[in-house]
Every structure is written in structure tokens, then in C-alpha cells.
C-alpha positions in Angstrom: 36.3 -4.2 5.0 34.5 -1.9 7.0 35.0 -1.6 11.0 31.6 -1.1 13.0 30.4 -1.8 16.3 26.8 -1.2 18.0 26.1 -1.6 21.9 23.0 -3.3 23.2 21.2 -2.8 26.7 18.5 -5.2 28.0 16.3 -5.9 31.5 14.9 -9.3 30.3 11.3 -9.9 32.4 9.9 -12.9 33.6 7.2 -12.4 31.1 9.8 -12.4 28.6 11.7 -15.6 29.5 8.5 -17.4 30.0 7.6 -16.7 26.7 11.6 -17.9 25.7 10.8 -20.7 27.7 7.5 -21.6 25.6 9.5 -21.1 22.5 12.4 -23.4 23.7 10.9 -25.9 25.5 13.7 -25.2 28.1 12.2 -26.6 31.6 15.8 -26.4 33.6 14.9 -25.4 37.2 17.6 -22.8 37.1 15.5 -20.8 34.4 12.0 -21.4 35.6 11.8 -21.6 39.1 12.6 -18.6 40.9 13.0 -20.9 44.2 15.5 -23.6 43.4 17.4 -20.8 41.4 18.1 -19.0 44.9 18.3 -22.3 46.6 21.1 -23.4 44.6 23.1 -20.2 42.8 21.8 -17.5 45.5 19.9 -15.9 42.8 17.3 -15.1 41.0 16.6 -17.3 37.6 19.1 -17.1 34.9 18.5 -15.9 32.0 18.8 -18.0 29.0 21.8 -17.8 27.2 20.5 -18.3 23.6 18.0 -15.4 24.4 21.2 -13.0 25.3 21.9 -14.5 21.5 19.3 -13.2 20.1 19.6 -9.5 21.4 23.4 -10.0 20.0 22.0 -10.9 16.8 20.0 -7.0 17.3 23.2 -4.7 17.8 25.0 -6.8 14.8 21.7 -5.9 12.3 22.6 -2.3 13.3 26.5 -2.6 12.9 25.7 -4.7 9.0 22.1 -3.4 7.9 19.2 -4.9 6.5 21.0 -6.5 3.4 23.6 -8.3 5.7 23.7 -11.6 7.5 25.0 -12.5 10.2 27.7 -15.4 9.5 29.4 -16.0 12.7 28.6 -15.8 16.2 30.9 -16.3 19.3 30.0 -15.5 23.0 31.5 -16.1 26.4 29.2 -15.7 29.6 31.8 -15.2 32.6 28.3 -15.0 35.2 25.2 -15.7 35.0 22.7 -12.8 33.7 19.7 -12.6 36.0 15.9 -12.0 35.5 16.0 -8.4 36.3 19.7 -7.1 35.2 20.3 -4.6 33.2 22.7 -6.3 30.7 24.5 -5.2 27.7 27.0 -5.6 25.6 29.1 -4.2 22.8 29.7 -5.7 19.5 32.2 -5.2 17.0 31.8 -6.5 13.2 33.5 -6.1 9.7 31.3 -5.0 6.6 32.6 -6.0 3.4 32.7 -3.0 1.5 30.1 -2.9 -1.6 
């Protein structure tokens, strides 16, 4: 097995997670409207946490390479990521060697 790791940075847009939220079908309030999300969490809309996910899913294609897949997948979100942050986050991964 071969250690690897790969680091991802993301701002996701509005744009972005209303296009997620065509995809998904996700209506919460807390992802879609920007006003009950500040009435409720103080904040700005959260982003959704299968679209952090799926940017994971881009820094592990980088760590295993186009003739990998991915066959696990754990996350923890300790706060809410918000329209507008700049996010990232670092994954680690073992490559079987070939």
C-alpha cells in the first residue's frame, strides 16, 4: 500500500448551491433561504453537506488516479460551512500498489 494525501480548497456560490439544490431536490430553509438561515443559526445558508462530498470525492481522484475508485468515504462536519467560506480540507488515502 501506498500512502497519499491531496488538499482541497473551495468558496461554494449561491449559484453553485442552487444548482446543488436543483440536483437534490433539497428545499430545507437552512440551505435556501438566506433569511431564515440568519434568523435561526446567525448565518448565512449552509452549505450542503453531500456537496462538501463531492469536492472530497476531487482531492481523493488526485491522491488514487484515474484508474481508482473510491471505496469508502467518512466525514465529520464540527460547524456548519457557509455560502461564501473558503473551505478546505485535507485528505489522506492508501493506494494498493500495482
Amino acid at each position: 500500500m501506498l500512502d497519499a494525501s491531496a488538499t482541497f480548497r473551495k468558496t461554494m456560490t449561491t449559484a453553485e448551491q442552487a444548482l446543488y439544490t436543483g440536483i437534490s431536490g433539497n428545499l430545507h430553509p437552512l440551505y435556501v433561504n438566506a433569511v431564515h438561515a440568519e434568523a435561526v443559526s446567525g448565518g448565512d445558508m449552509i452549505v450542503f453537506e453531500l456537496a462538501i462530498a463531492s469536492l472530497a470525492t476531487t482531492a481523493f481522484a488526485d491522491v488514487g488516479g484515474a484508474d481508482c475508485r473510491l471505496a469508502s468515504l467518512s466525514l465529520e462536519f464540527p460547524s456548519p460551512a457557509r455560502i461564501g467560506d473558503y473551505r478546505g480540507g485535507d485528505g489522506r488515502g492508501r493506494q494498493r500498489e500495482r
